[in-house]
C-alpha positions in Angstrom: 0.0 0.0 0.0 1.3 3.4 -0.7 2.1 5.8 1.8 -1.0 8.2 0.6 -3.3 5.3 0.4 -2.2 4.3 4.5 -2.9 7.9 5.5 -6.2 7.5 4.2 -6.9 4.9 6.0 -5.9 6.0 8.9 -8.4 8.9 8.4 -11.0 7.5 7.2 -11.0 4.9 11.0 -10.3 7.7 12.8 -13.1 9.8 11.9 -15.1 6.2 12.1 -14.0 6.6 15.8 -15.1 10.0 16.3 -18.7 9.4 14.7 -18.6 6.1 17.0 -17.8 7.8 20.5 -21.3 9.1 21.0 -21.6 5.5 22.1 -19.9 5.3 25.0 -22.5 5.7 28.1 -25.3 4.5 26.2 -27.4 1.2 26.3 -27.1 -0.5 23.3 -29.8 -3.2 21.8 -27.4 -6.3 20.5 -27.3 -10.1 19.5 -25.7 -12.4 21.0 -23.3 -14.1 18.5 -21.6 -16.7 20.0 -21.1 -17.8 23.2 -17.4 -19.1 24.5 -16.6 -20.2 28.5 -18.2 -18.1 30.4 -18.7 -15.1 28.1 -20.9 -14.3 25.2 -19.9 -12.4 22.4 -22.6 -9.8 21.5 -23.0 -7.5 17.9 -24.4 -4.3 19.0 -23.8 -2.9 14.9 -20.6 -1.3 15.6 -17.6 -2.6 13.7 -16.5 -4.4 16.6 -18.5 -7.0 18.7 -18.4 -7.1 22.7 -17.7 -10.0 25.2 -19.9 -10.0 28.1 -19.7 -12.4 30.8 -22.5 -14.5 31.3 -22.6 -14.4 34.9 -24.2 -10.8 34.0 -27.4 -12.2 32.4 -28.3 -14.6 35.9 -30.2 -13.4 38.9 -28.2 -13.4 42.0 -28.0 -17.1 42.7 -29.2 -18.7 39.8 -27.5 -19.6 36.0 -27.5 -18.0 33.2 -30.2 -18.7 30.6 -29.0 -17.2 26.9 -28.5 -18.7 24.2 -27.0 -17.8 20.7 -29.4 -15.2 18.6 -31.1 -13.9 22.0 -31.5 -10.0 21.6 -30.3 -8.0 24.8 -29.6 -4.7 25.9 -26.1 -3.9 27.0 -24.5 -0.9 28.2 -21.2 0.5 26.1 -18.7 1.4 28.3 -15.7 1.9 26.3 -16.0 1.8 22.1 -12.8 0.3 21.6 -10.3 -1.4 24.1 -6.2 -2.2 23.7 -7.7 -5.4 21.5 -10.0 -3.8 19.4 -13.5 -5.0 21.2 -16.1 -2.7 22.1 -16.3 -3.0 25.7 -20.1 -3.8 27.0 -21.9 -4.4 30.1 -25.2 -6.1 30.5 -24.8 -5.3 34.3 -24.9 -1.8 34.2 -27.6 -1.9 31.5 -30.0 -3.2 33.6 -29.1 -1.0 36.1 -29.4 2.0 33.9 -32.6 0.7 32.8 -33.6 -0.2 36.8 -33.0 3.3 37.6 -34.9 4.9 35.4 -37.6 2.6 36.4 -36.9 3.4 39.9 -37.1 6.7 39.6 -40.6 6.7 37.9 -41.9 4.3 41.1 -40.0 6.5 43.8 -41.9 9.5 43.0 -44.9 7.9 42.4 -44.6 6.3 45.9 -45.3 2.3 44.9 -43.5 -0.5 45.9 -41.3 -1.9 43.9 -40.2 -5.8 44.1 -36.9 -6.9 44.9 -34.6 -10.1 46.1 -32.2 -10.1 49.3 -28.7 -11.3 48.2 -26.2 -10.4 50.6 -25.2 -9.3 54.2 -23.0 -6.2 54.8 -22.5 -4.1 58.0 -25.6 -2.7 59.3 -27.9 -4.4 57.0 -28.4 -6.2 53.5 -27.8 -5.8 49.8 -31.0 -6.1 47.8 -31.1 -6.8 43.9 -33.6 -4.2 42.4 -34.0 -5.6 38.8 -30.3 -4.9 38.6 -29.7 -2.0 40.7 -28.1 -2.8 44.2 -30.1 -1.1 47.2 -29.5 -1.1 50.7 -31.9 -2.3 53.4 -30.7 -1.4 56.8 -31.3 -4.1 59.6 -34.1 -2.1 61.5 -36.3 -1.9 58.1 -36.2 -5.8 57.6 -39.3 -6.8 59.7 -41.7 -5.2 61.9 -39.9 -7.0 65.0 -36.2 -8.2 65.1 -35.4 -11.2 62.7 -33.6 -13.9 64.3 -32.9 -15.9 61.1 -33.1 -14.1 58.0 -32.4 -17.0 56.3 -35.5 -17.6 54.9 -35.6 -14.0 53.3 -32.9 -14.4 51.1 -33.5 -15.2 47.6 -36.8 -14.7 47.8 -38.6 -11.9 45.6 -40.6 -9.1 48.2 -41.7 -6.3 48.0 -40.0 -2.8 48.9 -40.1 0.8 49.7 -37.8 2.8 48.9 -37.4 5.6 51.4 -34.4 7.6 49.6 -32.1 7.3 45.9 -29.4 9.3 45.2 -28.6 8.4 41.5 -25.3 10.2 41.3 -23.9 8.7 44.0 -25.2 5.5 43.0 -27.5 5.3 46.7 -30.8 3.4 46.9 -32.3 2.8 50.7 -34.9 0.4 50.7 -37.7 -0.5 53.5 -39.6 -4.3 53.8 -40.9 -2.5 57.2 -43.1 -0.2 55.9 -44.3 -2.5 53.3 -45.1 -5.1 56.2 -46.8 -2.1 58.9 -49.1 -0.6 55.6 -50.2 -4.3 54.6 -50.3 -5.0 58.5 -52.9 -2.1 58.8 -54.8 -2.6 56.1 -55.3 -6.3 57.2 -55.5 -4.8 61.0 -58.5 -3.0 59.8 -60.4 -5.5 58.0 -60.0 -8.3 60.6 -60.7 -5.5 63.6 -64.0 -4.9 62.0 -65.4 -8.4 61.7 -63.8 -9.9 65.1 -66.2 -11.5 67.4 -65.4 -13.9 70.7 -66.2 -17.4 69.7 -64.9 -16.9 66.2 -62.2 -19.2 65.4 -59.4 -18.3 63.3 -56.1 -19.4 61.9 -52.8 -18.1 63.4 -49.2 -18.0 63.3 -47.1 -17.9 66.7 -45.0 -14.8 66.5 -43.4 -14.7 70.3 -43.0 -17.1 73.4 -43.2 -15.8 76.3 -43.1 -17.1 80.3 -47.2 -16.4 80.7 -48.3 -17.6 77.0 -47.6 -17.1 73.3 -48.9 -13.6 70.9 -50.3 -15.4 67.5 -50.0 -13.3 64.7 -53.7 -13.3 63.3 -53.3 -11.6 60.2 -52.4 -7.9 60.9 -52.7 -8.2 64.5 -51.6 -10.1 67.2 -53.5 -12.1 70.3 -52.6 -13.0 73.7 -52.8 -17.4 74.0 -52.0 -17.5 77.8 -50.2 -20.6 78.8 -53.4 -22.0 80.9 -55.6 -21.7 77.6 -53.0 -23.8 75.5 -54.9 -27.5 76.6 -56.6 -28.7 79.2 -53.4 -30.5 80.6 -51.1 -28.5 82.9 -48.7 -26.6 80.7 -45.6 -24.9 82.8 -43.6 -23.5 79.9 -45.3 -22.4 76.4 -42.4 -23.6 74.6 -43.5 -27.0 76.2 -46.6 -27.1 73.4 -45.5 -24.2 71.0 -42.7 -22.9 69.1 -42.0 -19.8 66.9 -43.5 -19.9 63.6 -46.2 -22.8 64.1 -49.6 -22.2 62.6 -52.4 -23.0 65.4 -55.9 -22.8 65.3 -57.6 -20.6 67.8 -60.7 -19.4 69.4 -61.4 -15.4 70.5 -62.2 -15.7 73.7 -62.5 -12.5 74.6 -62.1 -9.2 72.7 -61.7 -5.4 73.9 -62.5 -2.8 71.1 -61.5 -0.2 72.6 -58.1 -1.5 73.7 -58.0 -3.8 70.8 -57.2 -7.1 73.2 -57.6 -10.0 72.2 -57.4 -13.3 74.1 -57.2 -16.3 72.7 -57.7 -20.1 73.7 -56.7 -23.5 72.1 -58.2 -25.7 74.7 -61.7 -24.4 74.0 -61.7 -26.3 70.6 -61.1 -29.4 72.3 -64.1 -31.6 74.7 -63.5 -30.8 78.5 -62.4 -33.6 80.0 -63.6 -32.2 83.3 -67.1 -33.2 81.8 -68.7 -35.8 84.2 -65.8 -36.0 86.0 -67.6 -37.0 89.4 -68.8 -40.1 87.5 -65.4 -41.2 86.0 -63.3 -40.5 89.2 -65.6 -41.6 92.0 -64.7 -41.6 96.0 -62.5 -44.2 97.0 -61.4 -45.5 93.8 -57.7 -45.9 93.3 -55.9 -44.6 90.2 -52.4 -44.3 89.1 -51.3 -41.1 87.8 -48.0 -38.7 87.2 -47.1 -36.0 89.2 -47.1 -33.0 87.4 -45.7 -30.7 90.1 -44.8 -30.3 94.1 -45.7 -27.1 95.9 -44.8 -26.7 99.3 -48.6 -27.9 100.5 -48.6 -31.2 98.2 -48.3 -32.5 94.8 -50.5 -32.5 91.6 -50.9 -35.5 90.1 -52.6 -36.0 86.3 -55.3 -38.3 86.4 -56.0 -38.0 82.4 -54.7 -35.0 80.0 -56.6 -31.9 81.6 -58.1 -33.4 85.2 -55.5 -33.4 87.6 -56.0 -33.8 91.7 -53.5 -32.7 94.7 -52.1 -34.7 97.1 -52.1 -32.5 100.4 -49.1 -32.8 102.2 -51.2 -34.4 105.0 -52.6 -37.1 102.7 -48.8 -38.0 101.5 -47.7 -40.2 104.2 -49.0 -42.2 107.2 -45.9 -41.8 109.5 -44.1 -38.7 107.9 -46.2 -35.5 108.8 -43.5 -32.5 108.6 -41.8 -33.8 105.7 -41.7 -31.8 102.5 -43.9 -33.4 99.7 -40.7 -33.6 97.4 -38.6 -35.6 99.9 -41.9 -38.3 99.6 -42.7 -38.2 95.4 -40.8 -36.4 92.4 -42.1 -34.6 89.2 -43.0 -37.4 86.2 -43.3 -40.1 88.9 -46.4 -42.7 87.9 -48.3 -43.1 91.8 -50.9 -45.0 92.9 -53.5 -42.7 94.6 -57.1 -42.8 96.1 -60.2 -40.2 95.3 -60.9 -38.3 98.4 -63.3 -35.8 97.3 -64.6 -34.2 94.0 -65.8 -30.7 93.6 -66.5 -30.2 89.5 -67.9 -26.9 89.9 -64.2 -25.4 91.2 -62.7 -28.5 89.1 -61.3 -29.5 92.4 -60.3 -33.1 93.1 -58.6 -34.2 96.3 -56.4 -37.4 96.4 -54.6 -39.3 99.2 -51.5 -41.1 98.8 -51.6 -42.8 102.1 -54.6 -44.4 101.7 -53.1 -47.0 99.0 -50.7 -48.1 101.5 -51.8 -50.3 104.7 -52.7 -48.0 107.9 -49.8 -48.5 110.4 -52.3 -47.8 113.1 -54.7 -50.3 112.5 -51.8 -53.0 111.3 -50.5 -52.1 114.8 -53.7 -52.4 116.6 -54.5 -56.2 114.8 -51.1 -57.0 115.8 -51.0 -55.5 119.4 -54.7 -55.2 121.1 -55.4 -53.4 123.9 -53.7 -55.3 126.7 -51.0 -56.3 124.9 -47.3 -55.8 126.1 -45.0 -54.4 124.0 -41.6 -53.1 124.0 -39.8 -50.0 122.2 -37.3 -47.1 122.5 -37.4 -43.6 124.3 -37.7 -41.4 121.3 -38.8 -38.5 123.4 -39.3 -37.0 126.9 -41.4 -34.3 127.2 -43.7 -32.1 130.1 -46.8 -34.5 129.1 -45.3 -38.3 129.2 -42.9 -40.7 127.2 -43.1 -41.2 123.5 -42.2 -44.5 122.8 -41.4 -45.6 119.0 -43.1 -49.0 118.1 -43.4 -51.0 115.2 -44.4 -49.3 111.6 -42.8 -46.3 112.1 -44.8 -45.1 114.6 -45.2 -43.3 117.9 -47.2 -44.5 121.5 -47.6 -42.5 124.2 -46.7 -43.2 128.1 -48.3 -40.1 130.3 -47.1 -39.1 133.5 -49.7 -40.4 135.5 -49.3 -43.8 134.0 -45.4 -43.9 134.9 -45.6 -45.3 138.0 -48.4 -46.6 140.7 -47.1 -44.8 143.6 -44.7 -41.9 142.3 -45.5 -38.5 141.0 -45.5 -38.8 137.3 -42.4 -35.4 137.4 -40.8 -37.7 139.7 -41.2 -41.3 138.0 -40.2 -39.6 134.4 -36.6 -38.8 135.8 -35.5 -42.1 135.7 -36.2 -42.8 132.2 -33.5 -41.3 129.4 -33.7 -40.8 125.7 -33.0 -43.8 123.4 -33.9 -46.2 127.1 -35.8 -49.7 126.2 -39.4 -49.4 127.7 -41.8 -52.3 128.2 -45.2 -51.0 127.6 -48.8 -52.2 127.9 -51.1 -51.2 125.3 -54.2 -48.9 126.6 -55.8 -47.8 123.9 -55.7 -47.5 120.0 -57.4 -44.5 118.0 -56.8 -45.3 114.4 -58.8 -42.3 113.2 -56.9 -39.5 115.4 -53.5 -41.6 115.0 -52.9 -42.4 118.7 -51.7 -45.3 121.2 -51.8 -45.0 124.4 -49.3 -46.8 126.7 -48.6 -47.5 130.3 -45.9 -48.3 132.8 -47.5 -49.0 135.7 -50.3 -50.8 134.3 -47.5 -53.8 134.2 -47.7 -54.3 137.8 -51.6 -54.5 139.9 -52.3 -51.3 141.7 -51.6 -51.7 145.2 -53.9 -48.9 146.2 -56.6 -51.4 144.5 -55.6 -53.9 146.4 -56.2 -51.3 149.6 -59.0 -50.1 148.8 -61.0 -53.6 147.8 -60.2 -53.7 152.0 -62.6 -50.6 152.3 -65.6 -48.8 151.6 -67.3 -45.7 152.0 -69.3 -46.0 155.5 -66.2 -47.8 157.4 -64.5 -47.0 160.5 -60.8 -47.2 160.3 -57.9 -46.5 162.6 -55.4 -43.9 160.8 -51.9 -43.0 161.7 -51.2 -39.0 161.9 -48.5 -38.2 159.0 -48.8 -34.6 158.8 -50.7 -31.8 160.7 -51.9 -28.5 158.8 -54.0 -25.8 159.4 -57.0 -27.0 157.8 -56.7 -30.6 159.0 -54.9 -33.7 159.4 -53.2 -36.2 157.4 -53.1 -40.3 158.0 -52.3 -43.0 156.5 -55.0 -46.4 156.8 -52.9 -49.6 155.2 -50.9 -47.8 153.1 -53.7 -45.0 151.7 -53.6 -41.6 152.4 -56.7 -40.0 153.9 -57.1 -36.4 155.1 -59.7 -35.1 157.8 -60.7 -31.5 157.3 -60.9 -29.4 160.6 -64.7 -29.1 160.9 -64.3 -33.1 160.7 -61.9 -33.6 163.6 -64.7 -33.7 166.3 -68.3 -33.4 167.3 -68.0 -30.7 169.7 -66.5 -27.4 168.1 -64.1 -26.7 170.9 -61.9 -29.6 169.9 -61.8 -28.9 165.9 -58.3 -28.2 166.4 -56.1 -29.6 164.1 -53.3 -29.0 166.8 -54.4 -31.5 169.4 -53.3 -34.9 167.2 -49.4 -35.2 166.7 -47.8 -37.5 164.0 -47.5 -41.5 165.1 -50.8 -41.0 166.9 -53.7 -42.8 166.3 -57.1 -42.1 165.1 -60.7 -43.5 164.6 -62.6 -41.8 161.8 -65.3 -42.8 159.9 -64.7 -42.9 155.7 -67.0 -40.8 154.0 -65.6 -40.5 150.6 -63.1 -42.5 148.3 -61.4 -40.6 145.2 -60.2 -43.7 143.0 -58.7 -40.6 140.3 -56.2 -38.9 143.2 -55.7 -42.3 145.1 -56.8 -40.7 148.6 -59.5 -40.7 150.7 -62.0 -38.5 153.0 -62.4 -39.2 156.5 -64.6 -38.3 159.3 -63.8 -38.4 163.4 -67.1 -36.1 163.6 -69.0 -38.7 161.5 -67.8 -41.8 163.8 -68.9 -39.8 166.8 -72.2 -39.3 165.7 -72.6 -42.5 164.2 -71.4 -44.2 167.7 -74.7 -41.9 169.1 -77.2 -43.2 167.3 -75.8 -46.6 168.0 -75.6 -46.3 171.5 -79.4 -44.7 172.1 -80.2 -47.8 169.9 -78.3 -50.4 172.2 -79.1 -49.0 175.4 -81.7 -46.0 175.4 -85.2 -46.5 176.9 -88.1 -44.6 178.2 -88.5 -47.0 181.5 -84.9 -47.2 182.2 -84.8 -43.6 183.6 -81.2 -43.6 182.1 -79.7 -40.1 181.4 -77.9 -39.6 177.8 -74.5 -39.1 179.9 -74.8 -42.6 181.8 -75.7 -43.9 178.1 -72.9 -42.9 176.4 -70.9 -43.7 179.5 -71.6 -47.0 179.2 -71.5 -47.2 175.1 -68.0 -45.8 175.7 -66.8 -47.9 178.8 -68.0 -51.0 176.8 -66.1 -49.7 173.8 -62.4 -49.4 175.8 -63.1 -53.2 177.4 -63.6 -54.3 173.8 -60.0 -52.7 172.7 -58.5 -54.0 175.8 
């Protein structure tokens, strides 16, 4: 070629360059041509073709789908690189196109639809049709997103609440979306709520007193005791976030906009005839469900459960607490005590499964019998005295010993001592034994007093002297004589006249079996020996004075001592 014909040339391409650069910036309509690896090789009508990679015509996530002949827009960046190729963009197309687009919806205020893609400080990248906005972490739900997981990839719907197209800024909102949708539902179902109605939920939050179920634009209380019928402690027990339930307005406040809601109300009450199926004194087993300080529930059926009071739990351990006797999930054997369906009340026993100690005792050991245990305790009333099953008798003072003060008999006996006991008496309803000491040995003061009764005339020995009278002793009994009983004639009512060792002659006019002593009359004797005299030897033709008769009575008495 000659030198002329290569500076045409030359000419001609470059002014084929200048009439080309209007290109450069603009989106460009194009075929693809061919496609190589990962790029395809588009004709946009320049004199050079473009490679594009295909990894520029997929959503985020997903493959490519082109194919050789496919028309596309692409965006012409540079009209002519080091190599001669026009160099496109199919990437910034779209977003050119996108912003435009976005732009238009922006001012006109409408949503626009978008996919999540990525995670970056503060927030997430969201693919608007090409154009990359930001969603900040606040704007992603109407409450805090544990697991955004499922949002990603997923096509939604967006606000955008600010663009900036020459920075290249877009800031997006799914919140505001959600609250306007949220309102307008909020509305709707506000309007036609009634209680009784029963609707389809989604569980939103768990909380320690129930579970909020999103309704569809607003939100209801399920408290934990209107789950079931069966004792729930914990929610999370029955529940869990993002479970769709079906539920039943209880009640409903329109002017606060509460709403309660129940499960258990769409299932029979198993409370229903519950006096028939769980009648007194049949036994059942069942699980314990929970221990309180004052007893343990146990779950007869889902729904019906009774409590074991604390004093039903055991025969023999009374101040024991319940959880030292059963344990939560335990299967027991227990016994209807009462049933109350109106409070949906249902008392159980424990105790009564198992054989009464008492009465085993009592079958064993009737009263009479003798029987043997170990001091457990000395206190102000008596010994307790432990004896077979576990269980406790009683020895009180005054059945200690026959003849000593019971505070004087109970010093001899020490804690943890082997007593030999007779059996008195068995209560199996109030839970008590009575025992005795003494009762071992006959009463001597029985024996004494089978010698006398009431109406004899005794000779006494002076023990003590007091004020108000005088103490004796008549084979081995103590008797007292008051003062005003001491003598006939007032002038000798004086307690001071008898010493201790002397002797006495008094009539017995009383005989307390309960205190061991007796009551005994000098006075009484005196009269008594009257009447007899005037009997013996009083008459109306003897001309006898009452002295000479008593005279004699008494002479006659002395000889007969002598």
């Amino acid at each position: 070629m000659s030198s002329a014909a290569s500076e045409n040339f030359a000419q001609l391409l470059e002014e084929s360059f200048k009439g080309s650069s209007g290109f450069e910036g603009s989106v460009l309509r194009g075929t693809i041509v061919a496609i190589d690896g990962d790029f395809a090789t588009i004709d946009v009508g320049l004199k050079s073709e473009g490679r594009v990679a295909l990894r520029e015509f997929a959503p985020p996530g997903r493959p490519a789908e082109v194919k050789v002949g496919d028309a596309v827009e692409v965006f012409v960046e540079r009209y002519e690189d080091r190599n001669g190729d026009v160099m496109l963009s199919r990437e910034k197309a779209r977003r050119e196109e996108s912003w435009t687009q976005l732009e238009k919806s922006f001012q006109a205020n409408l949503r626009v639809n978008g996919v999540i893609f990525g995670r970056v400080k503060g927030g997430f990248t969201v693919d608007l049709a090409g154009a990359v906005a930001f969603l900040p972490g606040s704007q992603v739900d109407i409450r805090p997103v544990r697991d955004i997981g499922p949002l990603m990839g997923n096509p939604q719907l967006f606000q955008i609440l600010k663009m900036d197209r020459s920075r290249g800024n877009i800031v997006v909102s799914r919140r505001a979306v959600l609250e306007e949708t949220r309102s307008e539902q909020r509305s709707e179902l506000i309007g036609s709520l009634k209680e009784g109605q029963v609707l389809e939920g989604v569980v939103k939050n768990i909380t320690d007193y129930g579970a909020f179920v999103d309704l569809g634009g607003v939100d209801g209380l399920l408290h934990v005791t209107d789950i079931a019928w069966r004792r729930i402690n914990h929610p999370s027990e029955a529940l869990h976030i993002g479970q769709s339930v079906k539920v039943q307005v209880i009640r409903f406040n329109p002017e606060t906009q509460r709403i309660s809601l129940g499960m258990k109300q769409l299932e029979a009450d198993p409370w229903e005839g519950v006096e028939r199926k769980y009648p007194s004194g049949a036994k059942y087993t069942g699980r314990v469900t929970n221990i309180t300080d004052y007893g343990a529930f146990v779950e007869l059926e889902p729904g019906v459960e009774g409590l074991v009071h604390v004093s039903e739990m055991s025969w023999t351990k009374k101040n024991v607490h319940p959880g030292k006797i059963v344990s939560t999930s335990q299967e027991v054997e227990v016994m209807v005590l009462d049933v109350d369906p109106q409070k949906r009340r249902i008392s159980l026993g424990l105790k009564q499964t198992m054989d009464n100690p008492w009465q085993r005792f009592v079958d064993k050991f009737p009263v009479g019998t003798e029987v043997e245990g170990e001091v457990k305790n000395i206190t102000e009333f008596g010994l307790f005295v432990g004896l077979p099953g576990e269980i406790d008798g009683m020895v009180h003072l005054s059945d200690l010993d026959w003849e000593k003060p019971g505070e004087q008999a109970i010093q001899a006996f020490k804690k943890g001592d082997k007593a030999r006991t007779k059996v008195l008496d068995v209560d199996v309803e109030k839970e008590r034994i009575s025992l005795g000491i003494k009762q071992l040995k006959s009463d001597p003061y029985a024996d004494a007093v089978a010698k006398h009764k009431k109406g004899d005339v005794v000779t006494g020995t002076v023990t003590q002297v007091m004020e108000n009278g005088v103490e004796v002793t008549v084979d081995g009994l103590t008797g007292f004589i008051r003062k005003a009983e001491l003598a006939r004639d007032r002038s000798e009512q004086r307690p001071d006249r008898f010493a201790p060792g002397e002797k006495i002659d008094a009539k017995i006019t009383a005989i307390d079996r309960a205190t061991r002593k007796m009551s005994l009359s000098v006075k009484a004797r005196e009269i008594e020996e009257e009447k007899q005299a005037m009997a013996e030897y009083g008459s109306t033709d003897s001309g006898a004075s009452l002295g000479d008769i008593l005279g004699a009575a008494m002479k006659e008495k002395a000889q007969a001592k002598d």
